[in-house]
Backbone bond lengths (Angstrom), bond angles and torsions (degrees), N, CA, C in turn:
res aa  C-N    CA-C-N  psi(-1)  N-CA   C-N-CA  omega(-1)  CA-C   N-CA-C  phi
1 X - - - 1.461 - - 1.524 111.75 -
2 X 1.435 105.96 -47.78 1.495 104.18 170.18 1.609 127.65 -46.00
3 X 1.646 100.65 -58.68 1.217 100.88 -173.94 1.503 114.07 -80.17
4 X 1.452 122.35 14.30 1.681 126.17 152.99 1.646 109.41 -81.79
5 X 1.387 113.81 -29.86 1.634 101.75 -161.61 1.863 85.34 -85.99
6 X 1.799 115.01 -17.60 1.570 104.76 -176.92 1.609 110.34 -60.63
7 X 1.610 99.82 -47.28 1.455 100.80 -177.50 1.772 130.93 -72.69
8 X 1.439 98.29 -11.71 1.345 96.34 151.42 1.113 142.36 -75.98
9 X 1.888 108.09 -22.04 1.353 103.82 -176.81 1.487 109.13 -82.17
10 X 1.676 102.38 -7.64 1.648 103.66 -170.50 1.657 101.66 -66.05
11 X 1.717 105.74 -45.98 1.347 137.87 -156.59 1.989 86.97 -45.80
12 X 1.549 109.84 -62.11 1.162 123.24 -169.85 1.458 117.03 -66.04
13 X 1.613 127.17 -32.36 1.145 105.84 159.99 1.307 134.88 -58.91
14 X 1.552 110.06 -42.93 1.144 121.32 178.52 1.391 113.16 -62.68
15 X 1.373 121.28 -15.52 1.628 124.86 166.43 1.621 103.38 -62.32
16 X 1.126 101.47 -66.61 1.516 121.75 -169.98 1.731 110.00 -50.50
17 X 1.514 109.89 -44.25 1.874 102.90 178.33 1.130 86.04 -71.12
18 X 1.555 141.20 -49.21 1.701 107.80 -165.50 1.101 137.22 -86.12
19 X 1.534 105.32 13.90 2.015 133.91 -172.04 1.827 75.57 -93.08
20 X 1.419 111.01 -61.09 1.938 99.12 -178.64 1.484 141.20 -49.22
21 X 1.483 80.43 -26.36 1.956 99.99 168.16 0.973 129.81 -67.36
22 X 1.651 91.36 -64.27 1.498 102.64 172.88 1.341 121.55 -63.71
23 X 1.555 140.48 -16.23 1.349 151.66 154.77 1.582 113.71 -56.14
24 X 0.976 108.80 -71.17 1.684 125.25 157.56 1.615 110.35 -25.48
25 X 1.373 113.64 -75.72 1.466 132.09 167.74 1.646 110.81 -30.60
26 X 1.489 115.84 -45.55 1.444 115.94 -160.95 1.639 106.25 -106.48
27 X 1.540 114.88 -6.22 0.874 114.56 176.67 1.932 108.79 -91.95
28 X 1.253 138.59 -26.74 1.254 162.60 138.95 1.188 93.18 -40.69
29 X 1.535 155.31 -69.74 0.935 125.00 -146.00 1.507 98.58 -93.65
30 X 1.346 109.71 -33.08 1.852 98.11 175.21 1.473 110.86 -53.39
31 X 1.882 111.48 -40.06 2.109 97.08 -177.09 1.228 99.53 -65.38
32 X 1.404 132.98 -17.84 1.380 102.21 -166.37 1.796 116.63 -97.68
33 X 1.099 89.30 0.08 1.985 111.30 -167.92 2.319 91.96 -82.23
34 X 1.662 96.73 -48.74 1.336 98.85 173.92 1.178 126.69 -66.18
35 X 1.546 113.98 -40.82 1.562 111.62 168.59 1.591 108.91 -69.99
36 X 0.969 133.48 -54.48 1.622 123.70 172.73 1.785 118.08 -36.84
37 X 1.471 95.70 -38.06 1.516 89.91 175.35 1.272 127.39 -79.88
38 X 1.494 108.89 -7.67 1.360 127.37 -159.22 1.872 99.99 -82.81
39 X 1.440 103.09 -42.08 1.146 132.23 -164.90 1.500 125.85 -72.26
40 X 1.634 85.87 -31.57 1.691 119.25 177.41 1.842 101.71 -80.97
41 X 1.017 97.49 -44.03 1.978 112.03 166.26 1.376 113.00 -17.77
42 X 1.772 80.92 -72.45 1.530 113.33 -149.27 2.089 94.35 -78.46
43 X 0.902 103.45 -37.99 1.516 101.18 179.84 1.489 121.25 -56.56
44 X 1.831 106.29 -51.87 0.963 114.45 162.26 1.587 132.73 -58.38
45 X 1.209 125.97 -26.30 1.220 139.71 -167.60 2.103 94.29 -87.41
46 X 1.301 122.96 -24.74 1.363 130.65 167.46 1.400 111.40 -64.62
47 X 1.207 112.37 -21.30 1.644 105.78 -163.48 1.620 91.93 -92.78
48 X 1.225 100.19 160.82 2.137 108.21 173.39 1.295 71.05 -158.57
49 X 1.520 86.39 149.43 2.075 117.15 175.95 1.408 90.42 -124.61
50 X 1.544 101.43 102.98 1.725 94.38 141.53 1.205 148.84 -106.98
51 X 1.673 135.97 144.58 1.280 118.06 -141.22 1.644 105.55 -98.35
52 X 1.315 140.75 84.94 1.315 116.87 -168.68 1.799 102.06 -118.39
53 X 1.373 114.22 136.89 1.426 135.14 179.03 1.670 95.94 64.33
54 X 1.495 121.63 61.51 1.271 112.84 162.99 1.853 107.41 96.09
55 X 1.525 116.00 -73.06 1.536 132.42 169.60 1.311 102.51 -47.71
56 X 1.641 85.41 151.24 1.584 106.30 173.58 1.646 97.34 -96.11
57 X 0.979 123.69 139.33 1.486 123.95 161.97 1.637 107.15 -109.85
58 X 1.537 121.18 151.11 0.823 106.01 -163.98 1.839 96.47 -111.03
59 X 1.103 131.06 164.50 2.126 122.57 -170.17 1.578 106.00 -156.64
60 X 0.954 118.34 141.07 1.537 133.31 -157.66 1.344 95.63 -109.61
61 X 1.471 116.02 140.12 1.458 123.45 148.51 1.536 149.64 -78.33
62 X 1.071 134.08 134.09 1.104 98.67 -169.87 1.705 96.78 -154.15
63 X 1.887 102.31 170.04 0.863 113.17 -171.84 1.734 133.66 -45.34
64 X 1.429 135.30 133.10 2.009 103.87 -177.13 1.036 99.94 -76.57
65 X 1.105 149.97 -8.33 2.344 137.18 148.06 1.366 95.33 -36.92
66 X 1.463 146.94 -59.50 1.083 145.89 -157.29 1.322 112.22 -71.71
67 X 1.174 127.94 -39.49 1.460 138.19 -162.83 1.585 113.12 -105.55
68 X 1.717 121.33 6.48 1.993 125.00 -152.59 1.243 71.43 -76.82
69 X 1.828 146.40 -70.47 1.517 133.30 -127.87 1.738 91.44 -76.90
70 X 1.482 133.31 -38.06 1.298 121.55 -172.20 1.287 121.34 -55.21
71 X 1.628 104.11 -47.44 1.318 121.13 -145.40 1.781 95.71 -98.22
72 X 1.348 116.93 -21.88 1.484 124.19 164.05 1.863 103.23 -77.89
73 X 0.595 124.96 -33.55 1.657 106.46 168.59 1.430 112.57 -84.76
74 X 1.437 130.80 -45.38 1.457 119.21 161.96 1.417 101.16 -36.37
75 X 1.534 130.81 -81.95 1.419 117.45 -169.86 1.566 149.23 -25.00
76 X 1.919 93.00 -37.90 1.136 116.91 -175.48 1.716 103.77 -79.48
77 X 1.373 101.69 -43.93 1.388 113.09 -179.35 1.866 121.10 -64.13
78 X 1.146 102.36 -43.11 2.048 107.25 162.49 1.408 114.23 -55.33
79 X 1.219 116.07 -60.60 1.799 141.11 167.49 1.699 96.77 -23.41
80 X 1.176 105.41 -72.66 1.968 117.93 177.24 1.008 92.51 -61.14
81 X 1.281 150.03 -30.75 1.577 129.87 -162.02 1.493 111.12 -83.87
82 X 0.938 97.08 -47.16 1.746 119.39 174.81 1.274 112.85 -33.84
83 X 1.552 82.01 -80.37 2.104 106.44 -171.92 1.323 108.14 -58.32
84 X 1.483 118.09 -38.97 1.578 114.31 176.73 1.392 148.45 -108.02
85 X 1.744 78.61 20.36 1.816 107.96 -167.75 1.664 109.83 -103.09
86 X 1.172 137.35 55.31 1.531 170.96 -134.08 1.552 108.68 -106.21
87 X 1.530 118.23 120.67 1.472 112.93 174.73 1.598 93.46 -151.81
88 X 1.438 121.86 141.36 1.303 161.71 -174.30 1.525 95.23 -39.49
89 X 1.734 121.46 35.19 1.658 103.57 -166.79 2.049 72.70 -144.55
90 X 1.577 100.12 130.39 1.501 101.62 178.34 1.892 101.84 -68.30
91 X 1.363 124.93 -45.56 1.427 131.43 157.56 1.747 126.23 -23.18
92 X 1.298 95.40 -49.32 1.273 95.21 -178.83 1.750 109.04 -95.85
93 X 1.351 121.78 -19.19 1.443 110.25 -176.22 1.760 98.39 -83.45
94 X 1.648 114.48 -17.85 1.830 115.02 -166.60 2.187 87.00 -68.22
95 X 1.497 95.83 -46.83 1.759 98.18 -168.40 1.574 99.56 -55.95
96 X 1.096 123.01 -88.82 1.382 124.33 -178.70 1.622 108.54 -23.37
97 X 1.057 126.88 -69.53 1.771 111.94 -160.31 1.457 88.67 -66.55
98 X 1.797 138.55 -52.43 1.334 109.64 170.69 1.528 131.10 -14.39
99 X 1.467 113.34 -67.01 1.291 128.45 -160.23 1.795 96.96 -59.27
100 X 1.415 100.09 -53.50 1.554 103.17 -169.83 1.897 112.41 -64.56
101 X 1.382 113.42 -29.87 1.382 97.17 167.80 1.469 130.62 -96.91
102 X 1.399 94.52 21.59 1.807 110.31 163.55 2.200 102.12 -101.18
103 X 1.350 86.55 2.93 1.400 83.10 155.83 1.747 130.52 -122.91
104 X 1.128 111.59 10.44 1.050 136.79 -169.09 1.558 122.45 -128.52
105 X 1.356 125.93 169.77 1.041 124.82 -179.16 1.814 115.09 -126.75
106 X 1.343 140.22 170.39 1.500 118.54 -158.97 1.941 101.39 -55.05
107 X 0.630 107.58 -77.22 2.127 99.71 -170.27 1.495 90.12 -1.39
108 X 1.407 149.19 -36.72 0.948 156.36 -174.20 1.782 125.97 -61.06
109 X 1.385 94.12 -60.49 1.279 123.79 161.11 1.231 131.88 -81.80
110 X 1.362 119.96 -6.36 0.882 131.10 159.68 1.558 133.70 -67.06
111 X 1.200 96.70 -50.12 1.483 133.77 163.91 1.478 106.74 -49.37
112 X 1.554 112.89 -63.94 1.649 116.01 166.30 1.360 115.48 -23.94
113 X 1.423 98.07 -67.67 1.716 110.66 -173.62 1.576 120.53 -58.15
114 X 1.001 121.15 -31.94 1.639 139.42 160.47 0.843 93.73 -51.88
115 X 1.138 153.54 -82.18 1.826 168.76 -111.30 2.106 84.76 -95.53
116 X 1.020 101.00 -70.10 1.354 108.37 -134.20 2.278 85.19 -75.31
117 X 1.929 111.09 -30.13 1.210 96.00 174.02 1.776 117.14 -67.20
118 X 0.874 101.86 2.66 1.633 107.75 -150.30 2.215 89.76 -107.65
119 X 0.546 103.72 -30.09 2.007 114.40 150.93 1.569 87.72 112.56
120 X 1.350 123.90 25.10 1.907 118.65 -172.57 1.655 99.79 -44.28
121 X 1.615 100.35 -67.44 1.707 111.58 -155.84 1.907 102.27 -51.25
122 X 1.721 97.92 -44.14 1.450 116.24 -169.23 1.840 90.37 -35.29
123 X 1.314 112.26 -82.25 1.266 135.77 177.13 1.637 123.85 -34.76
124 X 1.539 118.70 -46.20 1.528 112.92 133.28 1.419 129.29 -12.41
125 X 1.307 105.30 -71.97 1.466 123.34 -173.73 1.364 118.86 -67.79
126 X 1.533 113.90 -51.44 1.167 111.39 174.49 1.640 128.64 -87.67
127 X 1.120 113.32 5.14 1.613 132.00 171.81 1.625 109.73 -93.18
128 X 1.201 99.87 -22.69 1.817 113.72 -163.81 1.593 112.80 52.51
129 X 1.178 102.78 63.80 1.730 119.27 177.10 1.217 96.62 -91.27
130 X 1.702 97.35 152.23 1.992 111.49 174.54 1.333 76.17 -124.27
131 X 1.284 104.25 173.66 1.375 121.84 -152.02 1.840 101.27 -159.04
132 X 1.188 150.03 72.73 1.396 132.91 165.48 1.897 127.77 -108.89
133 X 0.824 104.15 168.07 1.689 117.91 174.74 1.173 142.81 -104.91
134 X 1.080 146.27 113.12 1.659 137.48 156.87 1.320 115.74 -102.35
135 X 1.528 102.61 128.87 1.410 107.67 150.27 1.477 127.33 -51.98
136 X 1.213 102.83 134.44 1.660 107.82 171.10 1.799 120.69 -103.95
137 X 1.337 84.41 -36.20 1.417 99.36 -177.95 1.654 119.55 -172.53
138 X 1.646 135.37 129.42 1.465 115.90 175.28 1.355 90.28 -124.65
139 X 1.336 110.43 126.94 1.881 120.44 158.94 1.530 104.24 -83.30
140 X 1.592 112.66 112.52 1.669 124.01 156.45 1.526 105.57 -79.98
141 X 1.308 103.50 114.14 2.090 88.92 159.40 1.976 102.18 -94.09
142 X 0.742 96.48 138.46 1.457 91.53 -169.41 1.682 109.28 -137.16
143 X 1.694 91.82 14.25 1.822 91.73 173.46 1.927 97.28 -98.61
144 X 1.327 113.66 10.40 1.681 110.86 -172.87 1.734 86.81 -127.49
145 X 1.705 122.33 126.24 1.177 129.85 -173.68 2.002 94.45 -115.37
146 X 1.556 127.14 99.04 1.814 101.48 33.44 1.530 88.10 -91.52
147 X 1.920 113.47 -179.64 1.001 138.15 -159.77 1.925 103.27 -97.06
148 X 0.950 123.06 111.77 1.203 139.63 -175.72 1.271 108.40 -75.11
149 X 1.737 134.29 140.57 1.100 127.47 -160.33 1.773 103.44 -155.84
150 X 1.204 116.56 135.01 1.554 121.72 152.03 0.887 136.62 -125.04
151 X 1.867 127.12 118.18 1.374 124.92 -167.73 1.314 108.15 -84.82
152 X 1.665 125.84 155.52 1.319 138.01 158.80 1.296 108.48 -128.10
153 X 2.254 116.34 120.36 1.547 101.03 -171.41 1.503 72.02 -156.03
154 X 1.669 89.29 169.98 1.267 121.03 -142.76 1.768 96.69 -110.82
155 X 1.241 154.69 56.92 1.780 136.08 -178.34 1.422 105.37 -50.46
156 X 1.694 97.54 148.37 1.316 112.09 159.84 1.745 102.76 -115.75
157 X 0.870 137.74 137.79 1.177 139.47 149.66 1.008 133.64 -100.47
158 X 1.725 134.09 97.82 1.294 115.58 -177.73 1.640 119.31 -102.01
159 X 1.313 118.78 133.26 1.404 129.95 -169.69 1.596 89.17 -110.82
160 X 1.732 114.04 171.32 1.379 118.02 -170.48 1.716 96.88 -84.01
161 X 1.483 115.30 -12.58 1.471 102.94 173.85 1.327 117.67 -130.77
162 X 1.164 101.96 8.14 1.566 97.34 170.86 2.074 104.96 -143.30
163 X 1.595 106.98 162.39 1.160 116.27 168.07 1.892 132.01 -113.06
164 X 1.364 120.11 57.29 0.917 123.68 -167.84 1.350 131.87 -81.58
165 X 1.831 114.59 132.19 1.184 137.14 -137.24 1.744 96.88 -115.47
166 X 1.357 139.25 90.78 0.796 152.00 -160.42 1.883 114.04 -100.17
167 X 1.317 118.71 140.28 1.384 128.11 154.18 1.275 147.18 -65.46
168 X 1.648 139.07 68.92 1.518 100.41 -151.93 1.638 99.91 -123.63
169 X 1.293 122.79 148.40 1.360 126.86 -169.84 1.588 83.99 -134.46
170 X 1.533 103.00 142.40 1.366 125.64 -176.07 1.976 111.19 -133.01
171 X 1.324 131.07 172.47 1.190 123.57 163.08 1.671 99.09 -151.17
172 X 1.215 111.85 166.53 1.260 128.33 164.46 1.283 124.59 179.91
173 X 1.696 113.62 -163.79 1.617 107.97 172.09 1.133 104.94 -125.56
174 X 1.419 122.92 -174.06 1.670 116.25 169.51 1.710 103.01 -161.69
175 X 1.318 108.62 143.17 1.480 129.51 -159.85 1.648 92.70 -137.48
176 X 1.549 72.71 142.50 1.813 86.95 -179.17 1.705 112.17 -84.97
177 X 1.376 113.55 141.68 1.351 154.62 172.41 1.174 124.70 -86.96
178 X 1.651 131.59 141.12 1.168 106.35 127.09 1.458 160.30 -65.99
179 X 1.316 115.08 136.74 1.226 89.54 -166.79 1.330 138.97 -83.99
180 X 1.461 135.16 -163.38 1.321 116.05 -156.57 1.652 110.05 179.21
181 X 1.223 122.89 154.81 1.640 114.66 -174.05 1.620 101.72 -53.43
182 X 1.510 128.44 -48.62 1.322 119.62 -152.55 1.770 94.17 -108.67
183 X 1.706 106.62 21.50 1.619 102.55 160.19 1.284 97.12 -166.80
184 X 1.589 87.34 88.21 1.742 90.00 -179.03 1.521 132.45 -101.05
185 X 1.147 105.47 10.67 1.954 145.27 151.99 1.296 92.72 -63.79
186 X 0.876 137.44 -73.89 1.764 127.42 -146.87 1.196 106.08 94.49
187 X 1.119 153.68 25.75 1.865 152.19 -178.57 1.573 99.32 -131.76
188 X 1.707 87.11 140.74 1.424 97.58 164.15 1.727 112.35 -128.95
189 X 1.040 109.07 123.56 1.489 134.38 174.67 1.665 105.18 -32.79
190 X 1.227 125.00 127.48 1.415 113.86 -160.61 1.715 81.04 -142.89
191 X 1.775 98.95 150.89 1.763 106.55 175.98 1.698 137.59 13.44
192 X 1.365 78.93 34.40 1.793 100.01 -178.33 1.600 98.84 -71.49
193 X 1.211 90.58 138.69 1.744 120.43 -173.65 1.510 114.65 -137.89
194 X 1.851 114.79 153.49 1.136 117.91 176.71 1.504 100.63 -75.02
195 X 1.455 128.18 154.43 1.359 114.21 155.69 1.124 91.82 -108.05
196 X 1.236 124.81 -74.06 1.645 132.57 -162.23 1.880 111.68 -106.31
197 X 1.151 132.60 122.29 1.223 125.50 137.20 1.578 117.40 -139.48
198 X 1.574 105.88 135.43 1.213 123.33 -170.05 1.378 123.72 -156.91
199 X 1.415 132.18 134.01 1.184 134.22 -159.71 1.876 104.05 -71.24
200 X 1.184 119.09 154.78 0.867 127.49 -160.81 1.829 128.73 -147.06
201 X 1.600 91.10 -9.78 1.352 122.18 165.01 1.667 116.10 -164.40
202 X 1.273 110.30 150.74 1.279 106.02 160.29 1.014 115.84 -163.26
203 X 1.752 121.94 130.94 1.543 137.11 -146.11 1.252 86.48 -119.09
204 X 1.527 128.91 149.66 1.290 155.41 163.43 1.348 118.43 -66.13
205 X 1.371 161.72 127.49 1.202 141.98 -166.88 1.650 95.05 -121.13
């Protein structure tokens, strides 16, 4: 009798370590079934399909640490486009400096107002001057927060008799924003200043 109630209790441990295993076992494989799915989430949720000329293309997401030096020279570079991208139409110079001091902060606007007391735009308009820009070059330092910046760009100016090829070097900082349709960088243009502008050619028309 004894050694029946022994072999039952054996019977029952050995139930019991493999009721722990198998618990153990199913609990391991469920964390690891959740983290895999978790993972599968997050991968999927990286991908965006965009559809251009018919095709799907497929485009990755990624962190804004990854993207501050791109998306800080795009900024700097629209900002110049704006403010110094000028044609003989009061409509189109009011849109442009709009756009550019929704990227900027007053040092910005400030500058506008100088410009515009001083009769520049007036003289635009009534000269019928075009006015455009190239980037040459923008240095982000972006290991000092806010992010310190220097532009190098190229003016063209065209007058009805002349074609003038201008110098302009700029500096500033830039601090993050929210973002927004008409600042879709996230930076705002901080104590930006002219350093240099100066003509640098001028063709006869």
């Amino acid at each position: 009798m004894f050694r029946q109630l022994k072999n039952i209790d054996t019977a029952f441990q050995h139930i019991k370590t493999f009721t722990i295993m198998v618990v153990v076992g199913s609990s391991l494989l469920c964390c690891f079934t959740v983290y895999q799915a978790f993972n599968m989430v997050l991968t999927a949720q990286e991908r965006i399909y965009l559809l251009a000329n018919d095709k799907a293309l497929e485009a990755f997401s990624a962190e804004r640490k990854d993207n501050i030096p791109v998306e800080a020279r795009d900024h700097v570079k629209m900002f110049h486009h704006y403010f110094f991208t000028l044609d003989p139409d009061e409509k189109v110079i009011e849109s442009n400096i709009n756009k550019a001091l929704g990227l900027a902060d007053n040092s910005a606007a400030n500058q506008f107002s100088d410009l515009k007391e001083a009769g520049y735009y007036t003289g635009i308009i009534s000269g019928s001057v075009s006015q455009t820009i190239y980037m040459d070059s923008a240095v982000i330092d972006t290991s000092i927060y806010p992010f310190s910046f220097r532009y190098h760009g190229t003016q063209k100016v065209i007058r009805s008799t002349s074609v003038v090829t201008r110098k302009l070097i700029t500096e500033g900082r830039l601090r993050n924003v929210n973002r927004s349709d008409l600042n879709p960088h996230g930076f705002l243009i901080e104590r930006w200043k002219v350093i240099e502008n100066r003509d640098i050619d001028i063709n006869k028309r």
